[in-house]
C-alpha positions in Angstrom: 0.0 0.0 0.0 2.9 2.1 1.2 4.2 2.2 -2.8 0.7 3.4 -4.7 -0.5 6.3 -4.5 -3.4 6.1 -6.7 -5.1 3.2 -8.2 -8.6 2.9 -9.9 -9.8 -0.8 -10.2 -12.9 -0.9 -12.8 -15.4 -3.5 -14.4 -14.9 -5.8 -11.3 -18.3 -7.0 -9.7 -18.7 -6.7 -6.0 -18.4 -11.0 -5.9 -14.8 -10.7 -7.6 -13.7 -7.8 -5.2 -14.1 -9.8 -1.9 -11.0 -11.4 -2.7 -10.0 -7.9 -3.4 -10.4 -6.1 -0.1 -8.8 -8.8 2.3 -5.6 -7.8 0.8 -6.5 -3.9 0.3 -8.9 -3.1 2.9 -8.9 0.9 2.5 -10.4 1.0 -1.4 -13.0 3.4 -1.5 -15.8 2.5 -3.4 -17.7 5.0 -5.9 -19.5 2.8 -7.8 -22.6 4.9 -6.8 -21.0 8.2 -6.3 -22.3 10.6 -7.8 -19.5 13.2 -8.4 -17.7 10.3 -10.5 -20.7 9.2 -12.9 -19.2 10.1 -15.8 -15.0 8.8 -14.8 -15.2 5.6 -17.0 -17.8 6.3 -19.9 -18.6 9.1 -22.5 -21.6 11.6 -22.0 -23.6 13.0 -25.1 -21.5 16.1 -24.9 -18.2 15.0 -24.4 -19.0 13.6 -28.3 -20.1 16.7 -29.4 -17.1 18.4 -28.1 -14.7 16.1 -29.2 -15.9 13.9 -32.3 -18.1 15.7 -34.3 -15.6 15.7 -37.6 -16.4 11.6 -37.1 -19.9 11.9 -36.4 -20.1 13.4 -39.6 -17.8 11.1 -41.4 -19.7 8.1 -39.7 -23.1 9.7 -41.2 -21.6 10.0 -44.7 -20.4 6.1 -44.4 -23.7 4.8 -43.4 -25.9 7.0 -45.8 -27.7 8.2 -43.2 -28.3 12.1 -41.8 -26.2 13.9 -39.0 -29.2 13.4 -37.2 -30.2 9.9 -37.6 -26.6 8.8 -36.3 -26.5 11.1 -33.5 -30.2 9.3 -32.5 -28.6 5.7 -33.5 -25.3 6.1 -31.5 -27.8 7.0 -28.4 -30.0 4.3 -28.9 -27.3 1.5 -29.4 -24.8 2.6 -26.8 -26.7 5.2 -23.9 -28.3 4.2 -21.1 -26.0 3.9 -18.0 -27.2 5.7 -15.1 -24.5 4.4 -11.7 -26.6 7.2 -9.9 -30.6 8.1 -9.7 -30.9 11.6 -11.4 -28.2 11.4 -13.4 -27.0 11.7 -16.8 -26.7 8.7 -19.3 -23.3 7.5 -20.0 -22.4 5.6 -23.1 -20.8 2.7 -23.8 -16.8 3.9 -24.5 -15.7 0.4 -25.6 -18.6 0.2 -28.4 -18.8 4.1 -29.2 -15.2 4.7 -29.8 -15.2 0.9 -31.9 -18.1 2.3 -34.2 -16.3 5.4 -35.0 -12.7 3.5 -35.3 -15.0 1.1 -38.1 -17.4 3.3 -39.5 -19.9 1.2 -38.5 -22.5 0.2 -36.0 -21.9 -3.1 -34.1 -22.3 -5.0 -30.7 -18.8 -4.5 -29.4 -19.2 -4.7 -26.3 -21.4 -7.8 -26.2 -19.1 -9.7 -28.3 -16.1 -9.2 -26.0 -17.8 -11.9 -24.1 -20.5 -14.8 -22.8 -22.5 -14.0 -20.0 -22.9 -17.8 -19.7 -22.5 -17.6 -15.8 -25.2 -15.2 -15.7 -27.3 -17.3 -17.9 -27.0 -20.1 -15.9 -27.8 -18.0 -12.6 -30.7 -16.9 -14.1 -32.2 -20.6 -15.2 -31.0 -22.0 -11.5 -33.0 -19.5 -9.4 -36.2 -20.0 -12.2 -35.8 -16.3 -12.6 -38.7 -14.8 -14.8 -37.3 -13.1 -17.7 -39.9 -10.6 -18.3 -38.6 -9.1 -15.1 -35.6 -8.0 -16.3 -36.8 -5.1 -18.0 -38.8 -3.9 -15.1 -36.6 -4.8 -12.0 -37.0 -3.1 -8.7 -35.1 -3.6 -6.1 -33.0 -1.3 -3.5 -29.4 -0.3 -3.3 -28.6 -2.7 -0.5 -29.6 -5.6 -2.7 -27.2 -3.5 -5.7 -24.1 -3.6 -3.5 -24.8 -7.2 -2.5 -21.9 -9.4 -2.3 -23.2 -13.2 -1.3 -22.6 -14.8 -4.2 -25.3 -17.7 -2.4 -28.5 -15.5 -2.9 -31.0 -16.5 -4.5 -31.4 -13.4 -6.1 -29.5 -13.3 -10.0 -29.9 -9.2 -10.3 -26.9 -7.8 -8.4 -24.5 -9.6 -10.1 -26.5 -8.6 -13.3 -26.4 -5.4 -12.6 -23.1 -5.3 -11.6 -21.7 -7.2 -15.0 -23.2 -4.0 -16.8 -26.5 -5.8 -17.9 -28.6 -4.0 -16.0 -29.2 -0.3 -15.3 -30.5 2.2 -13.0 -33.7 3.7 -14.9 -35.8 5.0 -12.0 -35.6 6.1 -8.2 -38.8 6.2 -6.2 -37.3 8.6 -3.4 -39.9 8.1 -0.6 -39.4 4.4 -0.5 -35.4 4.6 -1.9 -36.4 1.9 -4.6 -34.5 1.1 -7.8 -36.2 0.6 -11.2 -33.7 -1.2 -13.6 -33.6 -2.5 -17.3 -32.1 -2.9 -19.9 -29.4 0.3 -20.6 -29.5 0.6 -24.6 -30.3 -1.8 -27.7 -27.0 -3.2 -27.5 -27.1 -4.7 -24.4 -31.1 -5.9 -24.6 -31.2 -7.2 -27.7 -27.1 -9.1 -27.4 -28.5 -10.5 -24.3 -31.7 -11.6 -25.4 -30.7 -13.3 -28.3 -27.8 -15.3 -26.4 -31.0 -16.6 -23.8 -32.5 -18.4 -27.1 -30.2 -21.1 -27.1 -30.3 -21.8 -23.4 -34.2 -22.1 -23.4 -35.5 -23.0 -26.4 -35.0 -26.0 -28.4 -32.2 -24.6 -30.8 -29.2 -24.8 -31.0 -26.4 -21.7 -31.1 -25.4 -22.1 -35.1 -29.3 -21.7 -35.9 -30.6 -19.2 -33.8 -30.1 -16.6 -35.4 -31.5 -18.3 -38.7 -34.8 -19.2 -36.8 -35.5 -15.7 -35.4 -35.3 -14.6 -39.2 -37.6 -16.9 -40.2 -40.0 -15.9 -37.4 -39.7 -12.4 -38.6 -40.6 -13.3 -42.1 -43.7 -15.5 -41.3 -44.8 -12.8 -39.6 -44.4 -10.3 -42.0 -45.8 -12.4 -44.8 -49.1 -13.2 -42.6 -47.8 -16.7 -42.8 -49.1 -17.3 -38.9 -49.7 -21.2 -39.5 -45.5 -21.4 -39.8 -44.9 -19.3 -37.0 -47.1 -21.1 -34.8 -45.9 -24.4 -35.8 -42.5 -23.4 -35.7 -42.8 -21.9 -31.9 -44.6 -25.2 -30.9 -40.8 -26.8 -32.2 -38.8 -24.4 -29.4 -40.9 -26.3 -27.1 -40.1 -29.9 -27.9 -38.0 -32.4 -26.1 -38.5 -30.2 -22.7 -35.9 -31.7 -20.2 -37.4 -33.4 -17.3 -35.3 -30.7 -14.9 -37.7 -28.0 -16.0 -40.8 -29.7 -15.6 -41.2 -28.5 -12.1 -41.5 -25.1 -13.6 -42.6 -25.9 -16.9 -45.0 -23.1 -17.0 -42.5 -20.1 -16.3 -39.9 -22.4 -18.8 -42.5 -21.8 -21.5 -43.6 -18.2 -20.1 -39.2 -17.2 -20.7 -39.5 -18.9 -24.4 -41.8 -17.4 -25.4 -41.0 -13.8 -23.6 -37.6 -14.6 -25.3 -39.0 -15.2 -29.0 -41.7 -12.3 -29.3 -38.9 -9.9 -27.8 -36.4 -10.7 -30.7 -39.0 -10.9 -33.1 -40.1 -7.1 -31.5 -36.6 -6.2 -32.8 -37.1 -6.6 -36.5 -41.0 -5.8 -36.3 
């Protein structure tokens, strides 16, 4: 301790900095400090300031207006509040990655698998139509017993999640989803986990959802949703009903995407 002077650990949940603090006991914590909201992201007029020259360049590559990129860029990558009343951050990693390409992408999602969190979700029987209305309190946000039953700090603390609301009288936290990114990367990797498909053709069945529905062809997409039900393993039985109430929240969200 005696050698650093300053030192700013970052993207580390609460579970992984247990281990942390029995060798540094004096790190101060700011996750929800609201005089350092804005220390590891990018706010809407930090851009402005300081890449506009590639917002325009960006809005020439795509064919599409100043305007329509400025309203893209927010939808995609916006959306992290740390702090109730405060400004939306965006994603650095996938902002400064669309303007280094010229093109819009999940960057962040694809650096990698939230297969832990997956797999918390389906152990505690979570329902996923939840996720996009969560309420809980900061206590429960700055949890660190990895045994809880409860998925969402660790979800929220893996970036999945994001403050959206703050009911002051009763100090209660409304989460979701921050940006398009995030819901739709995550929604799309549940698929595979639920449904009866497998990772290579997931994508290829969401698309063909999208174009039955499209067409009016309603007879296909009902016999193919009746498929993502097949062969349900006996360990889900117990909760078959909420196994079939996340497949299908999980399909009609992704098909939401394109529709």
């Amino acid at each position: 301790d005696g050698c650093i002077k300053f030192a700013l650990l970052t993207g580390v949940t609460k579970f992984g900095k247990v281990s942390v603090f029995s060798d540094l006991n004096n790190l101060k914590d700011i996750s929800m400090d609201e005089r350092f909201v804005d220390i590891c992201g990018i706010t809407e007029k930090e851009i402005h300031d300081n890449l506009e020259e590639e917002l325009h360049q960006l809005a020439e590559k795509q064919k599409m207006s100043y305007e329509q990129v400025c309203a893209e860029l927010k939808e995609c990558y916006d959306g992290y509040h740390f702090v109730e009343h405060t400004i939306g951050i965006y994603n650095p990693f996938s902002l400064l990655n669309t303007f280094d390409k010229m093109k819009f992408g999940s960057y962040w999602f694809e650096t990698g698998t939230p297969t832990y969190l997956v797999n918390l979700l389906k152990k505690h029987h979570y329902d996923l139509e939840r996720m996009a209305h969560e309420e809980t309190d900061e206590q429960v946000l700055n949890s660190i017993d990895s045994e809880s039953s409860n998925p969402i700090p660790v979800i929220y603390q893996s970036g999945y999640l994001t403050i959206k609301g703050y009911d002051e009288e009763f100090g209660i936290y409304r989460l979701g989803f921050p940006n398009r990114e995030v819901e739709e990367g995550f929604v799309r990797f549940l698929l595979p986990y639920y449904a009866n498909v497998n990772k290579v053709e997931s994508p290829f069945e969401i698309q063909k959802f999208v174009r039955e529905v499209r067409s009016g062809d309603y007879n296909s997409f009902f016999r193919r949703l009746q498929s993502f039900f097949a062969d349900t393993g006996y360990d889900v039985i117990r909760e078959q009903e909420l196994h079939y109430e996340n497949v299908l929240f999980i399909v009609f969200k992704l098909v939401g995407f394109y529709t």
